[in-house]
C-alpha positions in Angstrom: 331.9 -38.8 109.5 329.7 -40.5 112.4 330.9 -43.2 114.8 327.9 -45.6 113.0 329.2 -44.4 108.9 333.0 -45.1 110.0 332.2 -48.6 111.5 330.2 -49.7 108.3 333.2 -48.5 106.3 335.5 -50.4 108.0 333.2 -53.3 107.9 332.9 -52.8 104.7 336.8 -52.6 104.1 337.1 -55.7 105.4 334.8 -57.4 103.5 336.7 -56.4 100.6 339.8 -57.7 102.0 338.2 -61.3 103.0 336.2 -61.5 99.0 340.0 -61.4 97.7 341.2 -63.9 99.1 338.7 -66.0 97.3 338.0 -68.0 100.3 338.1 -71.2 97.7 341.7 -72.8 98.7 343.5 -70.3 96.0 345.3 -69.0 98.4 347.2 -71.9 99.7 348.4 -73.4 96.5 352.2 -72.8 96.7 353.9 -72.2 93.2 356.9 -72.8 91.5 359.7 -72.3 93.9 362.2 -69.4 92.7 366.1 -68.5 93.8 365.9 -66.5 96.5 366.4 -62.4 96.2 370.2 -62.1 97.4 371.2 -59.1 99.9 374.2 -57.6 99.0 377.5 -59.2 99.6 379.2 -58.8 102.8 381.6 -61.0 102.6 384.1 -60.1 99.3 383.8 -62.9 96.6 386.6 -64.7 96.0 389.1 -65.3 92.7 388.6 -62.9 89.9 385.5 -60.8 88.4 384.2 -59.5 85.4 381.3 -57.4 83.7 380.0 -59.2 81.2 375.8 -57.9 80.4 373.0 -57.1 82.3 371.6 -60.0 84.3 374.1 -63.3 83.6 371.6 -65.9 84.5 372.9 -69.4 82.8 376.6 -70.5 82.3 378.4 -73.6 81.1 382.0 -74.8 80.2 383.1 -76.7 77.1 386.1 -78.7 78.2 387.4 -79.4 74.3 387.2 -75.9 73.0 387.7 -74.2 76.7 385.3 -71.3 76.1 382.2 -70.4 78.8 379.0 -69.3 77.4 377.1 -66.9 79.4 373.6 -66.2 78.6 373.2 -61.7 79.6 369.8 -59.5 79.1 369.6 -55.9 77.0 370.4 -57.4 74.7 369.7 -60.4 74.8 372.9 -62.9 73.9 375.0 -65.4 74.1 378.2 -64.6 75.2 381.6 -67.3 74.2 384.1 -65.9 76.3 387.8 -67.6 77.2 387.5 -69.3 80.1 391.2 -68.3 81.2 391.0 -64.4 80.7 386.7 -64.2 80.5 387.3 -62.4 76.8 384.6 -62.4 74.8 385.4 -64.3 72.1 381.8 -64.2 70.4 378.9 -62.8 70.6 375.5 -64.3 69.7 372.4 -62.3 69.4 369.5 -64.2 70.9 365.6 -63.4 70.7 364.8 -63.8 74.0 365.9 -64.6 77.4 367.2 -67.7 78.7 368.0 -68.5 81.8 369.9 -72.0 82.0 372.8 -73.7 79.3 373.8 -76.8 79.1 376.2 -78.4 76.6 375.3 -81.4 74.3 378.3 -83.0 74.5 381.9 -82.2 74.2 382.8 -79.4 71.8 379.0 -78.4 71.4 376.8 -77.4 70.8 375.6 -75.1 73.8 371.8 -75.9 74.3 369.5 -72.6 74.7 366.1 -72.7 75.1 365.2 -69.5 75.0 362.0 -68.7 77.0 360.7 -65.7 74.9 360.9 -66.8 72.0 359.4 -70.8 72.2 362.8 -71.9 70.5 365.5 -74.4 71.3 368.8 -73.1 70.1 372.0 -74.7 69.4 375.2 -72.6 69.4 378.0 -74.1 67.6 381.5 -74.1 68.7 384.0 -72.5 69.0 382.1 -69.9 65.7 378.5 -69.4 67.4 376.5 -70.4 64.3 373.1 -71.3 65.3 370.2 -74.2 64.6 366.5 -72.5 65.7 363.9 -75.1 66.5 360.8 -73.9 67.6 358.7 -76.0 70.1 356.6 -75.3 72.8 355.6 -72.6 75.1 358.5 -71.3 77.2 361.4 -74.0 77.3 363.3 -73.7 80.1 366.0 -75.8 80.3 367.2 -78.7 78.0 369.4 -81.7 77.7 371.1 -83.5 74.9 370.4 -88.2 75.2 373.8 -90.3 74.4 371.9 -90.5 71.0 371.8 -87.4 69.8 368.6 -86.3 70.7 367.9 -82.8 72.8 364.7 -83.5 75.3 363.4 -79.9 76.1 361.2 -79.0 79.3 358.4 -76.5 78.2 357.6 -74.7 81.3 354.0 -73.6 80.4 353.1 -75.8 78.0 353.5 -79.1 80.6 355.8 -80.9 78.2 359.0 -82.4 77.3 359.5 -82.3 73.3 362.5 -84.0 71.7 364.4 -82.8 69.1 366.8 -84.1 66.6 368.8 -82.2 64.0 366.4 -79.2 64.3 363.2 -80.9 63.6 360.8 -82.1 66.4 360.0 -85.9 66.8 357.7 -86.7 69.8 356.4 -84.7 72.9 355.0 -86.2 76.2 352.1 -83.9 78.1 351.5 -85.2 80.8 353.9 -82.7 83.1 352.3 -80.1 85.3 355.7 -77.6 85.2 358.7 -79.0 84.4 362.1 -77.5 85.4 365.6 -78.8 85.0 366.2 -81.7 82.8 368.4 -84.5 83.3 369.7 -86.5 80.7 371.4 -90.6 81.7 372.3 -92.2 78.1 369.1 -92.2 76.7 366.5 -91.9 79.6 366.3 -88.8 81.1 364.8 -87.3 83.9 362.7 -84.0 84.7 362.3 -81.9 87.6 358.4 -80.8 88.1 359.0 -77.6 89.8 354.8 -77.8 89.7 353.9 -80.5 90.9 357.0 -80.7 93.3 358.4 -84.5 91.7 361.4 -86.4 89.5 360.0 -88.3 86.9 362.0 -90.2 84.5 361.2 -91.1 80.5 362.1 -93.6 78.3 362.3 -91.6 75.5 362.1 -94.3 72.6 358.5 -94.3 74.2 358.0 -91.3 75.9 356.5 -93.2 78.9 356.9 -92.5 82.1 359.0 -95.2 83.9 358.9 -93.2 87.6 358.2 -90.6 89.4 359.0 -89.9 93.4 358.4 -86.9 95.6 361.0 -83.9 95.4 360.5 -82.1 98.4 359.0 -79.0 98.8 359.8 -77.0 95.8 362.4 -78.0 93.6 364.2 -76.5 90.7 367.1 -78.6 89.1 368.7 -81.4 88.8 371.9 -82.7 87.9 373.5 -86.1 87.1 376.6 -87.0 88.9 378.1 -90.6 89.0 376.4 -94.2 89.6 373.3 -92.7 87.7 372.5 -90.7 90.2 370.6 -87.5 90.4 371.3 -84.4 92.7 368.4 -82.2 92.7 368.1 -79.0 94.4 365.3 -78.9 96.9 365.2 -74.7 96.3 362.1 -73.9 98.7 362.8 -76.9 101.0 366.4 -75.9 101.6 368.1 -79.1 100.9 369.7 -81.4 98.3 368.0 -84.9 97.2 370.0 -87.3 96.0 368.2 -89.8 93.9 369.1 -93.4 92.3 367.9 -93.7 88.5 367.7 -97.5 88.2 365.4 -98.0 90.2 364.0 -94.4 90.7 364.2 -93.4 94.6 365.5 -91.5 96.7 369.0 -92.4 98.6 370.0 -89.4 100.3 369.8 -86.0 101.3 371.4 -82.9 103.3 370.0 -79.8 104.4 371.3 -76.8 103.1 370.2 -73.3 104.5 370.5 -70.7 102.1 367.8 -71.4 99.5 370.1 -73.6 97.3 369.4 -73.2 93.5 372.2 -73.8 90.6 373.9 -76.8 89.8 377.0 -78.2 88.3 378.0 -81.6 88.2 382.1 -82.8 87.6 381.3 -86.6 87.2 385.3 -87.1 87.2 385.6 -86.4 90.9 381.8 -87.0 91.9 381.7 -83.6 93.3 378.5 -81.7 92.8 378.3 -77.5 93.1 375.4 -75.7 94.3 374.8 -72.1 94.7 372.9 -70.3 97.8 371.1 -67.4 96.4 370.1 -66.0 99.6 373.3 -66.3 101.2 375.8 -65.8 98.2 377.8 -68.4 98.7 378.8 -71.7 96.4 379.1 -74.7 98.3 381.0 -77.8 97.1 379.9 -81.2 98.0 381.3 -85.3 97.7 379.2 -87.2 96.1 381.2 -90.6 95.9 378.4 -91.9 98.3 374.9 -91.4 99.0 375.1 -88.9 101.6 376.5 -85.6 100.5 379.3 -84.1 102.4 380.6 -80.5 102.0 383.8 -80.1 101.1 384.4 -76.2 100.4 382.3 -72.9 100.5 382.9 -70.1 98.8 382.0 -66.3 99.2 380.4 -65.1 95.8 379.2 -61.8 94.2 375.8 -60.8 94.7 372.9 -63.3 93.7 375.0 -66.5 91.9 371.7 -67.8 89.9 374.3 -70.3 88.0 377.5 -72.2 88.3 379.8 -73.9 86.0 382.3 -76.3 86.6 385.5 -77.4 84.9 386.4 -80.9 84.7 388.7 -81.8 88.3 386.7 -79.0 89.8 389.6 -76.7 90.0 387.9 -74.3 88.2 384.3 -73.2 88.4 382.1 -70.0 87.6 379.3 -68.1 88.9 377.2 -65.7 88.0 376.3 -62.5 89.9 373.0 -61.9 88.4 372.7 -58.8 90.5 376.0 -57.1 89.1 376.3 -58.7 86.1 379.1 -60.1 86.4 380.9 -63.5 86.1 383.4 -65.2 89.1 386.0 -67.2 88.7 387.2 -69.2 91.4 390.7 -71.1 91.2 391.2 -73.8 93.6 
C-alpha cells in the first residue's frame, strides 16, 4: 500500500468513526441510570447466606406471615422462603422476570410486575395463589394506595395504570420512564428514572399535583415517616430526601458507591440502601431531614435489593451475582 492509499484509508476510517456519532446531540442524552456492576467481594459479607436461584434481584418481608419472597431467573419464580431458616416454603412459577417486590399490605399480597410478560401479579400468602392482570408495556415496580388500589409504573410505555381486584381502572401518560413507585395513603409518587424527576398523583384524578428535580439519575424511592420520600440518586451518588405535602426537597447526603435498593422500617425511621459498586448496605436515621448513617455492612457480591424487618434487626440482601440471599442480624 502507498504512503497516499494508507492516508485516505485512514481518512477514510475516521470519517466513519465521526458519521456514527451522529453528530446530532444523540450522543449526549444520558439514559436511565442502572446499579452499578459490583467487583467481587473483598471484604466477607456478614450474618448468614444462602443459594436460592440464578440472579435474586427483588426481595421483600411480610411481617404477619414472616415469609421473604425472592424474585430468581432460569426459571423464572417467586420464591416464599422462611425468613428464620431461608427455606423455601413455596415456589411460584412466573412468566417473566421481575426485578423489584413490594407488599400490599400486611399479610399480602406480594406485588410482581413482571417485566416480560406486561402483567401485574399478586401472590397470595402464606399459599402463593396468584391474580394476573395484564397492563402495559414492561411494569417495573408497583405499589398498593390505603385503598386498595395497586398504581403500576410501566417502564416503556410512560405510564402509571391502577389496578383494583385484577381489573384495570385508569392510566396517566404523561411519564417519560418511570421507575420506583411510592405509595402515601392514597397519593402516590413516582420516580422518572427518564426524565430524572419525583412527581406525585392524585390518583382519584390521576393529575399531577408535583413534580421536582431528582438529581442526576435516579432509580427508587421509598416512603419513610412524616410523608417523606427517600429516593436514591443511583447515578448522582446520593440520597434525596423529599417532603410530600408540599412536594420538595428537604435533604440530602452523598453517598459514594452508586447507591441503588431501598427499604424503609417506618417504626424506627431508619431507611436501608444498598451500594452496588461497593457491596456494602448502609443504614441511615431518618427521624430528621438530614440523613445520618448509622451502620454499614459488608455484603455478597452485587446487593441489587434489600429487605427490612420491622425494628430493623433484621434485614436481607440479595447477591445478584451469586445468587444468593444475606441475612444480617443486628
Amino acid at each position: 500500500m502507498t504512503a497516499r492509499a494508507g492516508f485516505l484509508l485512514t481518512l477514510t476510517l475516521l470519517f466513519a468513526v465521526a458519521g456514527c456519532s451522529g453528530g446530532s446531540g444523540e450522543e449526549d442524552r444520558v439514559g436511565a441510570a442502572e446499579p452499578a456492576r459490583a467487583s467481587e467481594t473483598t471484604v466477607a459479607p456478614v450474618g448468614d447466606t444462602v443459594e436460592v436461584g440464578d440472579a435474586p434481584q427483588g426481595i421483600v418481608y411480610d411481617a404477619r406471615t414472616k415469609l421473604l419472597a425472592v424474585a430468581v431467573h432460569d426459571p423464572y419464580r417467586l420464591l416464599l422462603l422462611d425468613s428464620t431458616t431461608l427455606e423455601v416454603r413455596r415456589s411460584v412459577a412466573l412468566p417473566g422476570k421481575a426485578r423489584h417486590l413490594q407488599v400490599a399490605e400486611s399479610g399480602g399480597p406480594v406485588l410482581v410486575p413482571d417485566e416480560a410478560a406486561d402483567q401485574l401479579i399478586e401472590v397470595f400468602l402464606p399459599g402463593g395463589s396468584t391474580r394476573v392482570t395484564d397492563v402495559q408495556r414492561h411494569p417495573h415496580d408497583a405499589a398498593a394506595a390505603s385503598n386498595g388500589d395497586v398504581v403500576v409504573g410501566n417502564e416503556f410505555s410512560g405510564s402509571i395504570t391502577v389496578v383494583r381486584g385484577g381489573k384495570v381502572l385508569r392510566s396517566a401518560q404523561d411519564l417519560t420512564q418511570p421507575g420506583g413507585v411510592i405509595a402515601d395513603g392514597t397519593d402516590v409518587a413516582v420516580v422518572d428514572v427518564g426524565a430524572f424527576t419525583l412527581s406525585t398523583y392524585d390518583l382519584t384524578t390521576m393529575k399531577r399535583t408535583g413534580r421536582i428535580g431528582a438529581g442526576a439519575g435516579p432509580t427508587h424511592g421509598t416512603l419513610t415517616s412524616g410523608h417523606r420520600v427517600v429516593v436514591s440518586d443511583t447515578r448522582g451518588g446520593q440520597l434525596l430526601v423529599d417532603s410530600l405535602d408540599p412536594l420538595k426537597e428537604v435533604g440530602r447526603l452523598a453517598l459514594d458507591g452508586s447507591p441503588y435498593g431501598l427499604a424503609s422500617d417506618p417504626t424506627t425511621s431508619t431507611v436501608w440502601v444498598t451500594l452496588t459498586a461497593t457491596n456494602e448496605l448502609v443504614g441511615l436515621d431518618l427521624s430528621t431531614n438530614t440523613p445520618r448513617v448509622i451502620a454499614t455492612y459488608p455484603t455478597v457480591q452485587q446487593p441489587d435489593t434489600v429487605a427490612v424487618a420491622p425494628g430493623s434487626h433484621t434485614l436481607w440482601v440479595t447477591g445478584t451475582a451469586e445468587g444468593v440471599v444475606q441475612r444480617i442480624t443486628r
